[in-house]
ROSE-250303 format. One record per residue: residue in one letter; z negated, y, x of N, C-alpha, C in turn. Coordinates in steps of 0.02 Angstrom, whole numbers, plus 50000, padded with zeros to 5 digits. Layout:
<pts>
AZYXZYXZYX...
</pts>
This chain:
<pts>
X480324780150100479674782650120479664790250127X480194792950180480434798650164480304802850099X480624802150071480664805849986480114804049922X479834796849950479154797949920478494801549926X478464802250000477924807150037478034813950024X478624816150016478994823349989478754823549927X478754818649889478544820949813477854816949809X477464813549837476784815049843476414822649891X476994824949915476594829649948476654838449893X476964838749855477334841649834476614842349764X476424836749748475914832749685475404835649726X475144833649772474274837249811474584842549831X475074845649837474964854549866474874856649814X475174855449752475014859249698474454857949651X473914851749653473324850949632472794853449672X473034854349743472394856849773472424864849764X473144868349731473264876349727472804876749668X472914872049609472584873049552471524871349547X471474868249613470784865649598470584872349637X470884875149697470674880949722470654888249672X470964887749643471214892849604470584894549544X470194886349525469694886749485469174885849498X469134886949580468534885049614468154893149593X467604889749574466914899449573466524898949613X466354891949638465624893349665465674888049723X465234886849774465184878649815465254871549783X465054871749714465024863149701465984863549697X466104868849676466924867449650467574865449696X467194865349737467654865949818467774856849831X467414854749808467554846049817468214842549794X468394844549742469174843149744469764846649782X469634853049798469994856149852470034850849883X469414848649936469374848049985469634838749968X469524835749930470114830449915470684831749916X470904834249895471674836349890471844836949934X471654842149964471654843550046471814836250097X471274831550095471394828350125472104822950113X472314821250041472824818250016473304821550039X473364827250059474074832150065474034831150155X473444831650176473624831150267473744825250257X473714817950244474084810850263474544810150232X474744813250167475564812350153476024818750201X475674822850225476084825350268476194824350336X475974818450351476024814750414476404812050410X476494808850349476954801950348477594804850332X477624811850294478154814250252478704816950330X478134821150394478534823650449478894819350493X478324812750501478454808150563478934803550544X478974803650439479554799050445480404804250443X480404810350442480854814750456480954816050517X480554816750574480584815950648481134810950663X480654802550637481094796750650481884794550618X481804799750568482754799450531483144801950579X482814807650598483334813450622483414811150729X482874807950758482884807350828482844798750834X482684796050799482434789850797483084785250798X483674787250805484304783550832484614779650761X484264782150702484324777950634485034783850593X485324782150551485674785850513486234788150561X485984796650554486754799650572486504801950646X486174799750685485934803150740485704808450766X485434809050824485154815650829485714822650853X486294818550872486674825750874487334829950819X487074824250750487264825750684486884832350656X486204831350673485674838350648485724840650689X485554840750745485484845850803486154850250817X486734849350782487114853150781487514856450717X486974854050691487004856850609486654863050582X487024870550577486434875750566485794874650498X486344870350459485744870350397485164866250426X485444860450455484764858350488484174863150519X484344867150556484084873350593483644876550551X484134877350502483714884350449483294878150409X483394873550390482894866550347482314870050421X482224869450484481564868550516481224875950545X481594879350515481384887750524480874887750472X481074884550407480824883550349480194881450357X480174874350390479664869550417479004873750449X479464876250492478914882350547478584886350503X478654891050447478624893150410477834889350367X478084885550332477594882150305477044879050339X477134877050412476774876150456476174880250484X476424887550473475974892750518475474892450430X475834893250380475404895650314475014888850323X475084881750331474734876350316473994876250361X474254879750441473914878350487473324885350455X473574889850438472984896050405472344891750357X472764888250289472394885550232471894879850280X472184875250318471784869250373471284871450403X471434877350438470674881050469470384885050433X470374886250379469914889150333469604885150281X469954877950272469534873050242469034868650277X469384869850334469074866150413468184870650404X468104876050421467694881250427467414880650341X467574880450295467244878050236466774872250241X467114868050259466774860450251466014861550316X466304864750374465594866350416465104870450390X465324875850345464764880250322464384875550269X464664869850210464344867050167463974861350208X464424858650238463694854950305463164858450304X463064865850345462584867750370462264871750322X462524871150244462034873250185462094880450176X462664883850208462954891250229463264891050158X463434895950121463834897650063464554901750074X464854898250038465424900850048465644904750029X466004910350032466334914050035467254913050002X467314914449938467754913649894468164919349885X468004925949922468294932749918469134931049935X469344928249983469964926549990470464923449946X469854920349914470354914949869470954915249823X471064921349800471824922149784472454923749832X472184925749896472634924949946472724919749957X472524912949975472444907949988472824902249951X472624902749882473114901349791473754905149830X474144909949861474484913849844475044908649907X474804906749955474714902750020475084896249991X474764892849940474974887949917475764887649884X475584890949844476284892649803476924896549863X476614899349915477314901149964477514894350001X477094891150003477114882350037477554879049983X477424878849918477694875449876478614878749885X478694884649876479594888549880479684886149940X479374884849980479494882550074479794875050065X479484873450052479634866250028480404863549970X480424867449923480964868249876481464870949915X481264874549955481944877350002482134873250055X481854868050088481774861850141482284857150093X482054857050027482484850649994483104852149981X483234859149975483964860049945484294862750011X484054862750074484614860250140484684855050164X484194851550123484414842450140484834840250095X484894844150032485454842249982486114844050010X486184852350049486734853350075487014850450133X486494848350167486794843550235486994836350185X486854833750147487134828550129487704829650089X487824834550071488534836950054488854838650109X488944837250163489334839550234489254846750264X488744850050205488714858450235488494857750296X488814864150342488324865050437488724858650446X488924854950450489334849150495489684852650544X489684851150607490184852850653490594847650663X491054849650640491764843350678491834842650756X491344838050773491644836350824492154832650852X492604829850827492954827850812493574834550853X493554840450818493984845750816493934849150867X493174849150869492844853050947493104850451007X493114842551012493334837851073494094841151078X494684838651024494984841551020495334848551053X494974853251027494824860751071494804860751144X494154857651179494114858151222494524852551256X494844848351239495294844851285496034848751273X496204852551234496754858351240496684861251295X496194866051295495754871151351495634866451418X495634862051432495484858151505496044855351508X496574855951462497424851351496497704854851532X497874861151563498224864751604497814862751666X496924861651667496684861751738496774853151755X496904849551692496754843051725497344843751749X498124845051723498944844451732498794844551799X498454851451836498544855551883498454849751929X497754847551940497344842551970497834834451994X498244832751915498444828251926499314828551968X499524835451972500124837152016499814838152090X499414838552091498964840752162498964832152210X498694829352167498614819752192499354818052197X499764818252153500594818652134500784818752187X500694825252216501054826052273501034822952330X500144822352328500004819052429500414811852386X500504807752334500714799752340501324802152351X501634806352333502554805952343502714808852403X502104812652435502314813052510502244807752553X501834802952518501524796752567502254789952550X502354789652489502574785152484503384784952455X503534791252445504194792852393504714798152431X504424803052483504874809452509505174803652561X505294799352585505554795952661506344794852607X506314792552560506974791352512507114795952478X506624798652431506934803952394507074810552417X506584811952487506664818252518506364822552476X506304826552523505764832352502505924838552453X506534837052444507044842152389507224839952340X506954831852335507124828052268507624826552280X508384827652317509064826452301508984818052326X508684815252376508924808652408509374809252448X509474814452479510274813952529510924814252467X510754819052428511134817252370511374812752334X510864809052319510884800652299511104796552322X511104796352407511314790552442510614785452454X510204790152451509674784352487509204782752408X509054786752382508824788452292509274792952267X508834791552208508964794452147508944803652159X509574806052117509504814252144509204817252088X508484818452071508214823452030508654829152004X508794833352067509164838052057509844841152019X510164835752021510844833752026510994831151934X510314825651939510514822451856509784822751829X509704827551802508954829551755509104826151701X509534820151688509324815951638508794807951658X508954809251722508484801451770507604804251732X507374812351744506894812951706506594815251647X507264815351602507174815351555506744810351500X506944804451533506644798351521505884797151486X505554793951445504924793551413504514792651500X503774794251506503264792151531503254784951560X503434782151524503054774851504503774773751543X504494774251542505074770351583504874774251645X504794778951637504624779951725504034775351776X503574775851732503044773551769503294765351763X503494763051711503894756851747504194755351811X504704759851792505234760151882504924760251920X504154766851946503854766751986503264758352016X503034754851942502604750751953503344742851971X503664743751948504044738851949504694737451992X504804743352016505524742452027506044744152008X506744748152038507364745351994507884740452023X507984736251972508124729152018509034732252033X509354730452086509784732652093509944738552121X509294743752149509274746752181508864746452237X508774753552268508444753952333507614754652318X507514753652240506734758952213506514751152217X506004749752251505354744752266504934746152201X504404741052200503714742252167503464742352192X502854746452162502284749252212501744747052165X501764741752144500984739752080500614740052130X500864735752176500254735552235499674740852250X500314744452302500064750752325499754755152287X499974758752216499714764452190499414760852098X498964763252087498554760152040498804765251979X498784764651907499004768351853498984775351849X498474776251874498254783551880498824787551939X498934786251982499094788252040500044786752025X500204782351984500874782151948500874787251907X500384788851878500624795051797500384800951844X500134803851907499984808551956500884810351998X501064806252012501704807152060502144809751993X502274805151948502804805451895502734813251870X502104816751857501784822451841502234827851899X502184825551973502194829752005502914830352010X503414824252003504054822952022504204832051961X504134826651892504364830251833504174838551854X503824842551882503224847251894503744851051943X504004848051976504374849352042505164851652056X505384845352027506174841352026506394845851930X505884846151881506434847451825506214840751783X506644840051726506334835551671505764838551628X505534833451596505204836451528504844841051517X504424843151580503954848651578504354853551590X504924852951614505064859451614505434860951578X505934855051530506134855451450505634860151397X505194855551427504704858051368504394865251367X504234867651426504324875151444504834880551442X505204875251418505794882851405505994881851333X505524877551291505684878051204505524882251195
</pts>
């Protein structure tokens, strides 16, 4: 529907340029003023069904265009043809009242007007070939890349955040054994951080085991109970953050 109203509208802008163009006198103005009218209802149907592509939750959504510059410049375009359409509308508008009231018209304009049409018509040719380039992926923003970006840029404040929680659980539930220096009484009561930076060397995922599970054969309990996933990968953050292991491997590559 789209692309048929585009090229019916495309057919009456340029028959009503040509009937204006050969208009001389009042009787000649009657096909204008047809045309005219064929071109305002295919351009209803031609906007409202481009409205409904682009916001109407159909296709690629509304924050596929809306963050697309060609899209942008496609409705700068729009605006464009809009202010010239809304000129030719009220001056055919004001035609049709003067031939009502048997007033004569006034044709002095009329190659400005012809001139009106044909900048509507390049307005339009230029509308179609940024809908060609947005369908070639031009103006796409990867969001995709952007998310990306900004979850780079917010990992040092979330890290921060999640050593902050880290800490109050391993003061609440982990310093009475491991002590507050990480050693454990030098691994009498736990495990000594300090001592063997290979205990955190260990993947994520075996730690937060030990922590949710237990080590059987030792003094380390589970705490599935007590501390929920989040609040396991918060302590483990803060241990590693604190005590040595990977973050701080990884900070000195």
């Amino acid at each position: 529907m789209h692309l048929l109203s585009l090229a019916l509208g495309v057919l009456s802008l340029t028959a009503r340029a040509r009937a204006l163009a050969a208009a001389e006198r009042d009787e000649d103005l009657k096909p204008v003023f047809f045309w005219d009218g064929v071109y305002g209802l295919v351009a209803i149907v031609w906007i409202g069904s481009g409205l409904w592509r682009a916001f109407g939750g159909v296709e690629k959504g509304s924050d596929y265009y809306l963050s697309n510059h060609v899209f942008w410049t496609k409705m700068l375009l729009l605006a464009a043809l809009l202010v010239l359409e809304g000129i030719l509308a009220a001056t055919f508008v004001r035609w049709r009242i003067q031939l009502r009231k048997r007033v004569p018209v006034s044709l002095a304009r009329k190659a400005r007007l012809v001139r009106f049409h044909w900048a509507e018509f390049w307005l339009l040719l230029g509308m179609v070939t940024m809908a060609a380039l947005m369908a070639r992926g031009v103006g796409v923003v990867n969001a995709e890349s952007n998310a990306d970006a900004a979850s780079i840029e917010s990992a040092p404040a979330n890290r921060e955040r999640e050593v902050v929680i880290g800490e109050s659980v391993y003061r609440r539930y982990c310093v009475t054994c491991h002590q507050a220096d990480g050693r454990g009484l030098d691994g009498k009561l736990a495990a000594d951080f300090r001592a063997d930076p290979r205990r955190l060397s260990k993947p994520d995922a075996a730690l937060e085991k030990s922590v949710a599970d237990g080590v059987p054969g030792t003094a380390m309990r589970a705490f599935r109970v007590e501390l929920d996933d989040a609040e396991i990968r918060s302590v483990i953050a803060y241990v590693r953050k604190t005590y040595g292991g990977r973050l701080e491997l990884e900070a000195g590559d």
